[in-house]
PDB file as gemmi writes it, atoms N, CA and C in Angstrom:
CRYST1    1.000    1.000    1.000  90.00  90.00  90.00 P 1                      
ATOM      1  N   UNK A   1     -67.859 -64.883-158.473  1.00  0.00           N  
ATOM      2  CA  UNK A   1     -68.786 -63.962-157.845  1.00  0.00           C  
ATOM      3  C   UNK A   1     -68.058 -63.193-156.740  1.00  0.00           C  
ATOM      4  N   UNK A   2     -68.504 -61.675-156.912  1.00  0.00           N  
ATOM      5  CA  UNK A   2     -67.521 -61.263-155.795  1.00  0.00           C  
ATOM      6  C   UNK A   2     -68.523 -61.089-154.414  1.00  0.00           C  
ATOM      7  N   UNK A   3     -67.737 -60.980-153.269  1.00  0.00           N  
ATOM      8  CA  UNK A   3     -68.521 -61.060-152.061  1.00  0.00           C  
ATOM      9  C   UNK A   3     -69.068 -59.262-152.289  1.00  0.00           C  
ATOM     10  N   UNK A   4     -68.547 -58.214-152.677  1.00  0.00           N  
ATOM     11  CA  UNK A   4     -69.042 -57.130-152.215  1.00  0.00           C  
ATOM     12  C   UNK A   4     -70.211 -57.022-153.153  1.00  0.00           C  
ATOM     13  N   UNK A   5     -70.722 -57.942-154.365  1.00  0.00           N  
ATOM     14  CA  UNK A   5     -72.202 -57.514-154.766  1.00  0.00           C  
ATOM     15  C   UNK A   5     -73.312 -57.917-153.801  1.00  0.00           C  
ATOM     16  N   UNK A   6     -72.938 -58.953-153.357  1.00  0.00           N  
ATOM     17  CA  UNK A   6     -74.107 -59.695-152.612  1.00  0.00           C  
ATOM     18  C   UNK A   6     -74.562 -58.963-151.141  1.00  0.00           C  
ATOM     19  N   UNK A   7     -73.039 -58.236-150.760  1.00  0.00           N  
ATOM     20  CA  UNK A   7     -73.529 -57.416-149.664  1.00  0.00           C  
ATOM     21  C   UNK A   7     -72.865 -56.325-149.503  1.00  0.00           C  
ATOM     22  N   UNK A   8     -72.965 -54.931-150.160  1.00  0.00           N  
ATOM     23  CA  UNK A   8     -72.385 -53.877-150.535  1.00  0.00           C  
ATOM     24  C   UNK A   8     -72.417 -53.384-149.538  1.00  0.00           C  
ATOM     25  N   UNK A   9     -73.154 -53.318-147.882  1.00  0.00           N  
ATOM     26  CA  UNK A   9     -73.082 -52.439-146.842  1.00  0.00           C  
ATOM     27  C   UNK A   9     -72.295 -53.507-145.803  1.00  0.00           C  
ATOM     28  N   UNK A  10     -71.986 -54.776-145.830  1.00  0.00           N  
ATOM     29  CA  UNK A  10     -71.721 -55.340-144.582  1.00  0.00           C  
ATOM     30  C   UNK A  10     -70.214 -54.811-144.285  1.00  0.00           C  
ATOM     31  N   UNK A  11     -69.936 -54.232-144.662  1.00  0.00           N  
ATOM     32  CA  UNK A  11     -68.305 -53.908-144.228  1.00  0.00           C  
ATOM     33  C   UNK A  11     -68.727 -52.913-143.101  1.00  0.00           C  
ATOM     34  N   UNK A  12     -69.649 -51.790-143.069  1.00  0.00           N  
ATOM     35  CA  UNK A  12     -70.616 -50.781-142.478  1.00  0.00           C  
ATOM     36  C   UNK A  12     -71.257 -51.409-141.772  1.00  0.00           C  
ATOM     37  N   UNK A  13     -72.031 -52.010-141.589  1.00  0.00           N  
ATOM     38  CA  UNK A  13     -72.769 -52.813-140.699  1.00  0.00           C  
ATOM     39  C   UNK A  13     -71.938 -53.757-139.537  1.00  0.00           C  
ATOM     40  N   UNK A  14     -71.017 -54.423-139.934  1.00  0.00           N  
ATOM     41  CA  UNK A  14     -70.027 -55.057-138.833  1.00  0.00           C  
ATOM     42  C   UNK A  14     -69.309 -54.180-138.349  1.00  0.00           C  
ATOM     43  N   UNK A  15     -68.899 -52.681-138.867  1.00  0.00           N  
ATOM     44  CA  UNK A  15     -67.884 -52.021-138.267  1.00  0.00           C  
ATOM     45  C   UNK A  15     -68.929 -50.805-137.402  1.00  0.00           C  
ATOM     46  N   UNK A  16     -69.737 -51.245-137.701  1.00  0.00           N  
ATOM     47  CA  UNK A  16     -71.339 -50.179-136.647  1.00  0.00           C  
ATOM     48  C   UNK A  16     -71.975 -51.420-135.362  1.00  0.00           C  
ATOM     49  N   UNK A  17     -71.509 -52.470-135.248  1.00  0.00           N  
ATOM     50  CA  UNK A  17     -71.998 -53.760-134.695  1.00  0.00           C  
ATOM     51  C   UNK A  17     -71.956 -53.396-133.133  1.00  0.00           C  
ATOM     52  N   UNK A  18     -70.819 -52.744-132.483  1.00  0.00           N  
ATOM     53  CA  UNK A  18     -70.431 -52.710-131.025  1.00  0.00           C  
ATOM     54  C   UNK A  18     -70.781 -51.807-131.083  1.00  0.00           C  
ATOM     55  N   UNK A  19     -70.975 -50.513-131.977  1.00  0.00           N  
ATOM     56  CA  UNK A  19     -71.484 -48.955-131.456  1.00  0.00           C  
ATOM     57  C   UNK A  19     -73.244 -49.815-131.379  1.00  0.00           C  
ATOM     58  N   UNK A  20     -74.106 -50.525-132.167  1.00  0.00           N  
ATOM     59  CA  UNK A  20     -75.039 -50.635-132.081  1.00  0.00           C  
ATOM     60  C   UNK A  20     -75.159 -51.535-131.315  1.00  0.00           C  
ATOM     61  N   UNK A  21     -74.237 -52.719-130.583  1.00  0.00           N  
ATOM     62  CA  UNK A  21     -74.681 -53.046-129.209  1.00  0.00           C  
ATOM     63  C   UNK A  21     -74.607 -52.363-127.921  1.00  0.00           C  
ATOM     64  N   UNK A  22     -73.688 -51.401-127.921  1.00  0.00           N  
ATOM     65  CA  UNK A  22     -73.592 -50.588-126.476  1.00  0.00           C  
ATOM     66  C   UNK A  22     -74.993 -49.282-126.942  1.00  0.00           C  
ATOM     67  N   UNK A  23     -75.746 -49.039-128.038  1.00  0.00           N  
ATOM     68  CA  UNK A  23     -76.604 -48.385-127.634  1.00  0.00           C  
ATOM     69  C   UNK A  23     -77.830 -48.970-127.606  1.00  0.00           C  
ATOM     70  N   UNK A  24     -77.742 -50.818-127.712  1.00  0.00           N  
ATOM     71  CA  UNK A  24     -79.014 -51.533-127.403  1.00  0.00           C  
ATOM     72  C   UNK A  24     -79.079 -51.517-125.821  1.00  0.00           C  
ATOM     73  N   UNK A  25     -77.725 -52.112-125.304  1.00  0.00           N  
ATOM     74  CA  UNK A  25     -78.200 -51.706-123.619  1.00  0.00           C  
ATOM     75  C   UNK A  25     -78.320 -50.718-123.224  1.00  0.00           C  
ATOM     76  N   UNK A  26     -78.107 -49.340-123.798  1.00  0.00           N  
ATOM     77  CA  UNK A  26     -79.105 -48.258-123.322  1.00  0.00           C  
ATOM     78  C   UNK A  26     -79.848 -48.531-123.511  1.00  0.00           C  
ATOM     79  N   UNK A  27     -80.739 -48.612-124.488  1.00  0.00           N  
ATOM     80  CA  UNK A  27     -82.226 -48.605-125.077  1.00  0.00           C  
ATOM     81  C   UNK A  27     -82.640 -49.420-123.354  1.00  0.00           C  
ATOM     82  N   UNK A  28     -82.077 -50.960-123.152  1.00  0.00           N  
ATOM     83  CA  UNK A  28     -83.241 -51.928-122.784  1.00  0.00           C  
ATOM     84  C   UNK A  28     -82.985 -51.358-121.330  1.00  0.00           C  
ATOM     85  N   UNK A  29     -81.765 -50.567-120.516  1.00  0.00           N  
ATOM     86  CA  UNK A  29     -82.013 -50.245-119.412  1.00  0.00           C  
ATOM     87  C   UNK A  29     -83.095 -49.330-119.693  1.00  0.00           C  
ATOM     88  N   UNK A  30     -82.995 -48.232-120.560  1.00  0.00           N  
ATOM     89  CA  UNK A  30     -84.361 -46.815-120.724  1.00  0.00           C  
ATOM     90  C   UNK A  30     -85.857 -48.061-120.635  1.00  0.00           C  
ATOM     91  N   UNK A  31     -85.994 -48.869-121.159  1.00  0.00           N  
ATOM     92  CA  UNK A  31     -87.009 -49.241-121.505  1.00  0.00           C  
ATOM     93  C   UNK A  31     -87.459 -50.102-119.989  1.00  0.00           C  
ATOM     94  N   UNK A  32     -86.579 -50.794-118.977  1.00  0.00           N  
ATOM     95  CA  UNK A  32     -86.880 -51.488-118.303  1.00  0.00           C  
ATOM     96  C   UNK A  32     -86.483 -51.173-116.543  1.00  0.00           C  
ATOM     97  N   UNK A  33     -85.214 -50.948-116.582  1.00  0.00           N  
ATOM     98  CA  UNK A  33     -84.886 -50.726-115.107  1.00  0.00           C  
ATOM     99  C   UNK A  33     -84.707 -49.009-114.744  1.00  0.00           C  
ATOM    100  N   UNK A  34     -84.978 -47.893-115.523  1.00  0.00           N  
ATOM    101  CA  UNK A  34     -84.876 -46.334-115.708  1.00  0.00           C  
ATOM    102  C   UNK A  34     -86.528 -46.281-115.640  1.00  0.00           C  
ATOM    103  N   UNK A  35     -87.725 -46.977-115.527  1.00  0.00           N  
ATOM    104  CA  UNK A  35     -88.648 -46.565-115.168  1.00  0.00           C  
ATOM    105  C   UNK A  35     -89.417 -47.207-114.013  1.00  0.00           C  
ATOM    106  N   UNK A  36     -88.401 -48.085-113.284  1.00  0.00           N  
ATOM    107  CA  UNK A  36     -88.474 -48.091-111.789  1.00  0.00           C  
ATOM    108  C   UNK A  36     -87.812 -47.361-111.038  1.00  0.00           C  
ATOM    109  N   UNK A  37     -87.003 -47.230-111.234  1.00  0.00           N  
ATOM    110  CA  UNK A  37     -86.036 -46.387-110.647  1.00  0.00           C  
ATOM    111  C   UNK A  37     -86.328 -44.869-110.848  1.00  0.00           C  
ATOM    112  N   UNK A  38     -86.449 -44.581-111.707  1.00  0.00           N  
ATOM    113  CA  UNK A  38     -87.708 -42.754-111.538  1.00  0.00           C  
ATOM    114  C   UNK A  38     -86.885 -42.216-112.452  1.00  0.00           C  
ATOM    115  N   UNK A  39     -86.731 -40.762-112.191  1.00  0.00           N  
ATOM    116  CA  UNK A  39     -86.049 -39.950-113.002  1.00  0.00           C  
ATOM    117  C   UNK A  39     -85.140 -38.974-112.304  1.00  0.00           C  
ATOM    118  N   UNK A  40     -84.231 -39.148-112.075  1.00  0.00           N  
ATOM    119  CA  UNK A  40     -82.972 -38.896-110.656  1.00  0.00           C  
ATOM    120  C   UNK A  40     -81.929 -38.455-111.489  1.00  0.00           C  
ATOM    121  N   UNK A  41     -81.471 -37.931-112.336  1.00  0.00           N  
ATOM    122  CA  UNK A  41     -80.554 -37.080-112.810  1.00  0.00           C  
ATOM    123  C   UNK A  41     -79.845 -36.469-112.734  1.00  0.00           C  
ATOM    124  N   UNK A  42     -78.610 -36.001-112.430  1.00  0.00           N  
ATOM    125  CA  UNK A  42     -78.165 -34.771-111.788  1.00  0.00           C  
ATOM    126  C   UNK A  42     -78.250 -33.823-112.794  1.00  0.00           C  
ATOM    127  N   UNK A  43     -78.215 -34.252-113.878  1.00  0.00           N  
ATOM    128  CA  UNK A  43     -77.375 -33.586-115.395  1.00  0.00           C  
ATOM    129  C   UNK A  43     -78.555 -33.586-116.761  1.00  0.00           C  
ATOM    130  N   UNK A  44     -78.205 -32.596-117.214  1.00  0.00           N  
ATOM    131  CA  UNK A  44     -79.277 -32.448-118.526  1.00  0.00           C  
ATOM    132  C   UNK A  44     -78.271 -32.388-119.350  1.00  0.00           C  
ATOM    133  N   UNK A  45     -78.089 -33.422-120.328  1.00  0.00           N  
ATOM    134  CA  UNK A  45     -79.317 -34.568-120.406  1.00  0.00           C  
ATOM    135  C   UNK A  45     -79.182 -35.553-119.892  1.00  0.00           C  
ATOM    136  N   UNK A  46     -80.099 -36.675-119.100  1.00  0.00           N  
ATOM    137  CA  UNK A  46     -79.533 -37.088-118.570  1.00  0.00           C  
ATOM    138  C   UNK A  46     -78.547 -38.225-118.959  1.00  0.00           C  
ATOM    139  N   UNK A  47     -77.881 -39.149-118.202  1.00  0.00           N  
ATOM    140  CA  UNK A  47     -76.750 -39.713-118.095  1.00  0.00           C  
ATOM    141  C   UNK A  47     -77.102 -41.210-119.682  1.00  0.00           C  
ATOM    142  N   UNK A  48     -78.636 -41.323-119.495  1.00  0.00           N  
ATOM    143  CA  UNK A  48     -78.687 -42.533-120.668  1.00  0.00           C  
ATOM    144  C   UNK A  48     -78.477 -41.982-121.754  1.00  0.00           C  
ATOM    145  N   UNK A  49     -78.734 -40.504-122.061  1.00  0.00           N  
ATOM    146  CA  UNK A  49     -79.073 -40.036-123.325  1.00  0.00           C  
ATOM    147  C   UNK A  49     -77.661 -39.335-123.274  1.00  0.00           C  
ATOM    148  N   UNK A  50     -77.200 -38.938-122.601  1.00  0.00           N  
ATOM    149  CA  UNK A  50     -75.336 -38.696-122.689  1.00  0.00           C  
ATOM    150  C   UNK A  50     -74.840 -39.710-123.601  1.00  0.00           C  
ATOM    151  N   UNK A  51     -74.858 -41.169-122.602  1.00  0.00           N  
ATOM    152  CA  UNK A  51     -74.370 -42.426-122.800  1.00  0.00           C  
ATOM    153  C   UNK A  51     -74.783 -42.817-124.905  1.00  0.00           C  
ATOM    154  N   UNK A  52     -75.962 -42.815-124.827  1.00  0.00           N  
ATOM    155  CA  UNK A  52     -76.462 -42.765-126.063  1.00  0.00           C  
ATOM    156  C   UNK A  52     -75.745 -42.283-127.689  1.00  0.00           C  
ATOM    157  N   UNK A  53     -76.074 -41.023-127.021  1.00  0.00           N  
ATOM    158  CA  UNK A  53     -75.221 -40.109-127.676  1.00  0.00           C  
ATOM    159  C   UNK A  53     -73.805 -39.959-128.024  1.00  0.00           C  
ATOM    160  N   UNK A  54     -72.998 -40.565-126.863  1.00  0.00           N  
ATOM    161  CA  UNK A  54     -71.367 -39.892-127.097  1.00  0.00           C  
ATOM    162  C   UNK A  54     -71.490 -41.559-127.822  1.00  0.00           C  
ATOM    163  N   UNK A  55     -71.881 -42.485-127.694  1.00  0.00           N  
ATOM    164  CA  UNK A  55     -71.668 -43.767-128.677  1.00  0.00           C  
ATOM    165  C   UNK A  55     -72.106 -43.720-129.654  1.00  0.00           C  
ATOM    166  N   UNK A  56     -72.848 -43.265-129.699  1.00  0.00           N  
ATOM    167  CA  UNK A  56     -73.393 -42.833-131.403  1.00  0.00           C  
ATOM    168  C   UNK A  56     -72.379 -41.890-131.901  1.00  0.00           C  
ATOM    169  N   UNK A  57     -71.687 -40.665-131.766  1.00  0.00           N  
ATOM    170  CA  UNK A  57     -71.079 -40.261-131.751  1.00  0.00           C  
ATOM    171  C   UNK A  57     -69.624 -40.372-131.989  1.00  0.00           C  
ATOM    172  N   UNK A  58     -69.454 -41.229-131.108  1.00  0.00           N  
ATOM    173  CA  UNK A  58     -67.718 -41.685-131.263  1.00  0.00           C  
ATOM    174  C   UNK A  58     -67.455 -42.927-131.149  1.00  0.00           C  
ATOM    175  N   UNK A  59     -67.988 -43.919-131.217  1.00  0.00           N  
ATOM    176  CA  UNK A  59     -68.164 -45.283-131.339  1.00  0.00           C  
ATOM    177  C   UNK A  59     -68.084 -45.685-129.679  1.00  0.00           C  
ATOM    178  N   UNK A  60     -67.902 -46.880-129.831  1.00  0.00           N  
ATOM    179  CA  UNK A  60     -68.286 -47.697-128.468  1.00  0.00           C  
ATOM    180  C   UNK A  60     -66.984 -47.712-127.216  1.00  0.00           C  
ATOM    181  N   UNK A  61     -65.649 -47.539-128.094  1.00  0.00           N  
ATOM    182  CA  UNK A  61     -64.498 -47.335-127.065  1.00  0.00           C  
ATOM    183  C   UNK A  61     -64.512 -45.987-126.678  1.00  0.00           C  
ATOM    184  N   UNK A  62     -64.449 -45.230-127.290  1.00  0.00           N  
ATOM    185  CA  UNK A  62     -64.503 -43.307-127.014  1.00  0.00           C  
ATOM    186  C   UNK A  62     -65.802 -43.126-126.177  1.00  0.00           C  
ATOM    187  N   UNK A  63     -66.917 -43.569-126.118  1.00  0.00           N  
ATOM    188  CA  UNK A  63     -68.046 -43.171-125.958  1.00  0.00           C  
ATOM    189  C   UNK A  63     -68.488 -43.891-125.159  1.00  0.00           C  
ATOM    190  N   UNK A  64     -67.586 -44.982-124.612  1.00  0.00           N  
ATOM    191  CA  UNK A  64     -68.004 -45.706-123.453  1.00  0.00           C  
ATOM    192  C   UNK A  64     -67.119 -44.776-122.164  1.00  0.00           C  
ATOM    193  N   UNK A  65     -66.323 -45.280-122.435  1.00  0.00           N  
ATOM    194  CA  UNK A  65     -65.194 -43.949-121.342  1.00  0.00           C  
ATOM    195  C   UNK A  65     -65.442 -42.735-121.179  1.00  0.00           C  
ATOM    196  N   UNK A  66     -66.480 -42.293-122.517  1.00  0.00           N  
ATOM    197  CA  UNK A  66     -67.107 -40.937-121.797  1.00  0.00           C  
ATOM    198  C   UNK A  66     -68.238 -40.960-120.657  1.00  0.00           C  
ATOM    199  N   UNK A  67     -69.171 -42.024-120.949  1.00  0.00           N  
ATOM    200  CA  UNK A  67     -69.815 -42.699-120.637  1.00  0.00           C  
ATOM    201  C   UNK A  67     -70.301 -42.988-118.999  1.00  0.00           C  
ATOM    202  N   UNK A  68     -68.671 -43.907-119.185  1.00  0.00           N  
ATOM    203  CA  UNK A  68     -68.304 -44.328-117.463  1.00  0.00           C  
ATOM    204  C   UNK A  68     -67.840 -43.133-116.520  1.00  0.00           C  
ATOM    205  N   UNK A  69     -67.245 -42.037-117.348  1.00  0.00           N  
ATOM    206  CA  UNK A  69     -66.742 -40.862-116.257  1.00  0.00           C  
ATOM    207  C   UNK A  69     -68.233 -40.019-116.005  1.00  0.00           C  
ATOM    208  N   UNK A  70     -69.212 -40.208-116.881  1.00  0.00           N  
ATOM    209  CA  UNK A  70     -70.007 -39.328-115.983  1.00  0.00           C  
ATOM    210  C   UNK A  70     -71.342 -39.720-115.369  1.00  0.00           C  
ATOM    211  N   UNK A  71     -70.916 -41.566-115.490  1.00  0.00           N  
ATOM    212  CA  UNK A  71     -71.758 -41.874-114.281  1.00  0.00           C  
ATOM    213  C   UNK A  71     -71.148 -41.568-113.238  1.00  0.00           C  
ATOM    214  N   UNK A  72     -70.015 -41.840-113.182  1.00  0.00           N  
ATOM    215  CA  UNK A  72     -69.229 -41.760-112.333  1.00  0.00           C  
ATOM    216  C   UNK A  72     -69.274 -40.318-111.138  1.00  0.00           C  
ATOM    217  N   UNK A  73     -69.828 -39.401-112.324  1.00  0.00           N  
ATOM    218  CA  UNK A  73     -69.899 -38.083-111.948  1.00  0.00           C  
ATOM    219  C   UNK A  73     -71.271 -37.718-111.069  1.00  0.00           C  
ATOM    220  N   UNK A  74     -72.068 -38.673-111.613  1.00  0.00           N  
ATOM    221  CA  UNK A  74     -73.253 -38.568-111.222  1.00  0.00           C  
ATOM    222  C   UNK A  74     -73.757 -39.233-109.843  1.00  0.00           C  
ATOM    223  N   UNK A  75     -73.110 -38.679-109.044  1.00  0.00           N  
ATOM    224  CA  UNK A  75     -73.635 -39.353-107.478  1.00  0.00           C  
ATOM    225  C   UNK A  75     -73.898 -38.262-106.570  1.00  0.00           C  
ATOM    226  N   UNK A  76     -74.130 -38.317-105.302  1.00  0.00           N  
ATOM    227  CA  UNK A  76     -74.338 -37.228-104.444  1.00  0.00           C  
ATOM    228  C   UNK A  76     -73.378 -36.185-104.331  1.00  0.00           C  
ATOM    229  N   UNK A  77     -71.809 -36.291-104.257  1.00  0.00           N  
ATOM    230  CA  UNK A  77     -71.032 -35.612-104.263  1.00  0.00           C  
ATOM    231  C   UNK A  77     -70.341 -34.951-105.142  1.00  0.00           C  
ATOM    232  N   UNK A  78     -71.085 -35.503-106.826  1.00  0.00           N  
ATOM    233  CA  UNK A  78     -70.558 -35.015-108.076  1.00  0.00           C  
ATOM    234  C   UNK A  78     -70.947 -34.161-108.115  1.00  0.00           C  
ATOM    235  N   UNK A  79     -71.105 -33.812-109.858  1.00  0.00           N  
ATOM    236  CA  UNK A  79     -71.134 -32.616-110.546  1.00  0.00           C  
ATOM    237  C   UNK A  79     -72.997 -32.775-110.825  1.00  0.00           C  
ATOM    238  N   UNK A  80     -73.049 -31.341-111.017  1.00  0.00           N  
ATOM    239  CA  UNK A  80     -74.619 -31.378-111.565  1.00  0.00           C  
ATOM    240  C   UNK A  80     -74.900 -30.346-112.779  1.00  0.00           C  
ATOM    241  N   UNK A  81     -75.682 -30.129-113.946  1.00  0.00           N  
ATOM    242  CA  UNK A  81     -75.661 -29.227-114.440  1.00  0.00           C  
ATOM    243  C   UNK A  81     -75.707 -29.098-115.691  1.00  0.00           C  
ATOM    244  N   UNK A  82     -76.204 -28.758-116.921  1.00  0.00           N  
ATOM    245  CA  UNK A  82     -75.731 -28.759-118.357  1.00  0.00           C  
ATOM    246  C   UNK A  82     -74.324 -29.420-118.557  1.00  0.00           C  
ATOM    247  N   UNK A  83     -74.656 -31.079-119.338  1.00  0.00           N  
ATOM    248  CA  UNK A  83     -73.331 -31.379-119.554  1.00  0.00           C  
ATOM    249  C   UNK A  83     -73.489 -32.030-121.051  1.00  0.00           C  
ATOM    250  N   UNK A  84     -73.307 -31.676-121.846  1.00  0.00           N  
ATOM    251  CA  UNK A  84     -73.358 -32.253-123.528  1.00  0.00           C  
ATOM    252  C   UNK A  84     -72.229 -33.279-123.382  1.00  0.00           C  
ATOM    253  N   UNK A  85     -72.527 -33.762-124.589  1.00  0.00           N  
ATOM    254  CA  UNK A  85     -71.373 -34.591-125.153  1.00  0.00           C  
ATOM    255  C   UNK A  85     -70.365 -34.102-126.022  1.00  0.00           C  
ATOM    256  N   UNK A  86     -69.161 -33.746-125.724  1.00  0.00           N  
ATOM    257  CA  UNK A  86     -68.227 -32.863-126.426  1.00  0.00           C  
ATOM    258  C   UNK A  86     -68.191 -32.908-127.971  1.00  0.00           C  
ATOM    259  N   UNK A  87     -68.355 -31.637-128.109  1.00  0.00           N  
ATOM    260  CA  UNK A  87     -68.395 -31.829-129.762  1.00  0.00           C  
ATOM    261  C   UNK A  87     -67.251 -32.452-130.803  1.00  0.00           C  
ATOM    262  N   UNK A  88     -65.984 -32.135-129.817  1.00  0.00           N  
ATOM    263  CA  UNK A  88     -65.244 -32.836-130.696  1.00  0.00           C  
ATOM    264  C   UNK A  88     -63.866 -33.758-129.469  1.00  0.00           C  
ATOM    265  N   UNK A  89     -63.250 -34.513-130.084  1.00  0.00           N  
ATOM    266  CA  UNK A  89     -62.388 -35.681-128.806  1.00  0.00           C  
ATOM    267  C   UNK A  89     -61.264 -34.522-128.406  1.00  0.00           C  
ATOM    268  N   UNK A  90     -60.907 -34.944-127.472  1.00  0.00           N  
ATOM    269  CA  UNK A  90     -59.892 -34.296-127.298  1.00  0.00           C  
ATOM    270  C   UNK A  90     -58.658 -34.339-127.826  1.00  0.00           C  
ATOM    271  N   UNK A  91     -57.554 -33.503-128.483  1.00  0.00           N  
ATOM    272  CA  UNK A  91     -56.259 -33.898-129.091  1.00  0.00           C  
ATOM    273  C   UNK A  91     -55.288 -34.824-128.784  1.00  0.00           C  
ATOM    274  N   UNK A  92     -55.515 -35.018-127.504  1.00  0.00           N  
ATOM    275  CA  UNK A  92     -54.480 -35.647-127.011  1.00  0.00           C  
ATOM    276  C   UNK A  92     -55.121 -37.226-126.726  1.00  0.00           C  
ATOM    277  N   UNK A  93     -56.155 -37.601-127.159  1.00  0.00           N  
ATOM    278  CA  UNK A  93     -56.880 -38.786-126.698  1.00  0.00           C  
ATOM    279  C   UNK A  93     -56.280 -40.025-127.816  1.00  0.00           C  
ATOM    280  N   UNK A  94     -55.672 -40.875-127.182  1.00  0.00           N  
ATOM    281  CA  UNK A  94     -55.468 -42.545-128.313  1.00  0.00           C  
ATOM    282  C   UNK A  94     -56.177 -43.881-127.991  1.00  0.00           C  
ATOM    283  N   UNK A  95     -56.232 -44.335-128.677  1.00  0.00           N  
ATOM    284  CA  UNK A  95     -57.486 -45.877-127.950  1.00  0.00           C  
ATOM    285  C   UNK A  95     -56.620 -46.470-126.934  1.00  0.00           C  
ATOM    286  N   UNK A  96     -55.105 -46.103-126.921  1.00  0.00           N  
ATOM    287  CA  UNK A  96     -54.041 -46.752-125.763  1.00  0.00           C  
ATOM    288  C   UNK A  96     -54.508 -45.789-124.871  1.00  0.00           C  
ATOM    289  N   UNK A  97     -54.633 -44.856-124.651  1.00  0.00           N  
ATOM    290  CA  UNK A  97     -54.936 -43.909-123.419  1.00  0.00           C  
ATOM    291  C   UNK A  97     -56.612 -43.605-123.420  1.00  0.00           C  
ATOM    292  N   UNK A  98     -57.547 -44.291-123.186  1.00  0.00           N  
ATOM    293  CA  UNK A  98     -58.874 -44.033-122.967  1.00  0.00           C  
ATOM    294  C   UNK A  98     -59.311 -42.923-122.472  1.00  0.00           C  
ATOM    295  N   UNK A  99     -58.818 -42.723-121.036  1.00  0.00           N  
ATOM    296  CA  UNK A  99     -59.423 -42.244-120.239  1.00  0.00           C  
ATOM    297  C   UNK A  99     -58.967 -40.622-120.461  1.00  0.00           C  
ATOM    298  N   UNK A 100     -58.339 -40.401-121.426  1.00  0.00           N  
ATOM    299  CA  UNK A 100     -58.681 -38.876-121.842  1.00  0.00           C  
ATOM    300  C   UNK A 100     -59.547 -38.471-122.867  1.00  0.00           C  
ATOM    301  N   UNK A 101     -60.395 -39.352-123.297  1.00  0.00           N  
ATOM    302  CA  UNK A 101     -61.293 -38.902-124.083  1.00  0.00           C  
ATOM    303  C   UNK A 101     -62.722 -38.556-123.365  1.00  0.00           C  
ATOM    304  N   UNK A 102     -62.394 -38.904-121.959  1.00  0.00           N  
ATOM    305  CA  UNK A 102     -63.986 -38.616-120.865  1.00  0.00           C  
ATOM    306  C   UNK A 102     -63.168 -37.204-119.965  1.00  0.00           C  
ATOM    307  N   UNK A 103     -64.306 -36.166-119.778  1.00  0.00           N  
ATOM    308  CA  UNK A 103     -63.965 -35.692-118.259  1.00  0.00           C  
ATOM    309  C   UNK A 103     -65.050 -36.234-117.470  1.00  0.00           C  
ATOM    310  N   UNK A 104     -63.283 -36.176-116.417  1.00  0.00           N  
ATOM    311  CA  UNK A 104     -63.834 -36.746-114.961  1.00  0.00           C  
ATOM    312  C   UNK A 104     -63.766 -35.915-114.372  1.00  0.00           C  
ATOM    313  N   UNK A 105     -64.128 -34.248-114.549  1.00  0.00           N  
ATOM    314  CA  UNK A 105     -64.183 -33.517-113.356  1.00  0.00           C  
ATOM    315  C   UNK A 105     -65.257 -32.466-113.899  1.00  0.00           C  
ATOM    316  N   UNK A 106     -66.054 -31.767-113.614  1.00  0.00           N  
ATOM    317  CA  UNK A 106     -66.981 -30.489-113.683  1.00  0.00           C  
ATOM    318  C   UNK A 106     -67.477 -31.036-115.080  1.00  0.00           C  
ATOM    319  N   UNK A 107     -68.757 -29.766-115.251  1.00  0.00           N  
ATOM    320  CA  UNK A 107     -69.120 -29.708-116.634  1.00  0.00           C  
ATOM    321  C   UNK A 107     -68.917 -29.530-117.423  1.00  0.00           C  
ATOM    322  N   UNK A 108     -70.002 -29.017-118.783  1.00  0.00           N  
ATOM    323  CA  UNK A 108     -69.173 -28.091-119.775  1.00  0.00           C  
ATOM    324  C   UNK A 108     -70.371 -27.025-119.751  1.00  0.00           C  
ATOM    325  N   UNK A 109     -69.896 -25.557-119.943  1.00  0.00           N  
ATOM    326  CA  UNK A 109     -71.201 -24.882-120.009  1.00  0.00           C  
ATOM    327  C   UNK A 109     -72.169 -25.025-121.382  1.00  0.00           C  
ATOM    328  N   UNK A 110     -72.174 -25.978-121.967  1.00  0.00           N  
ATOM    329  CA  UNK A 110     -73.729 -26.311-122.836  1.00  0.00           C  
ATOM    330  C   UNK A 110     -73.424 -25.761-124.566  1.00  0.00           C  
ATOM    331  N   UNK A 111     -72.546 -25.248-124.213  1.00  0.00           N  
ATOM    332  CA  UNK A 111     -71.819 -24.847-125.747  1.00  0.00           C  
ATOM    333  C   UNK A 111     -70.975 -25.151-126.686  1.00  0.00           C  
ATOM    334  N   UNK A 112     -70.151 -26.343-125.876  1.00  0.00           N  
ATOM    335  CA  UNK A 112     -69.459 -27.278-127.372  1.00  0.00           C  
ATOM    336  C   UNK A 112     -70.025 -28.704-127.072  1.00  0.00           C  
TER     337      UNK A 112                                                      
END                                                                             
């Protein structure tokens, strides 16, 4: 008996496992500690649905580091303003070098 009749998607499903746990703790902060805390945003959209998104998007290492740079961004002295989730990674980004797949500085104007 081969293993791939019995479960023709689990190869998909384990390799979707960490993108679908880093967008369960979005979900349960949106659902639990984001509606005490109010709706304080700097950025449209805001920072959960960024977060959301660039992991859905680019899985859980790419999309966490995007992630972390624009909470990061998001304090009194940051940036404010239309900021999407880049449509596409940057060229120069490798899973050895993370932190060029996030900006950590200004926005984007709302168009890629």
């Amino acid at each position: 008996m081969k293993h791939s009749s019995m479960c023709p998607n689990c190869a998909g499903t384990i390799q979707r496992l960490p993108r679908n746990a880093g967008r369960g703790m979005i979900w349960i902060y949106r659902h639990t500690l984001s509606p005490l805390v109010g709706y304080n945003c700097r950025h449209l959209p805001t920072c959960s649905v960024y977060g959301d998104e660039a992991i859905e998007r680019y899985g859980l290492w790419a999309g966490g580091w995007m992630t972390l740079a624009r909470l990061l961004r998001c304090q009194p002295w940051g940036t404010s303003g239309i900021d999407n989730v880049p449509a596409k990674l940057s060229p120069d980004a490798r899973w050895y070098t993370p932190w060029r797949y996030a900006r950590w500085r200004g926005v984007n104007d709302g168009a890629n």
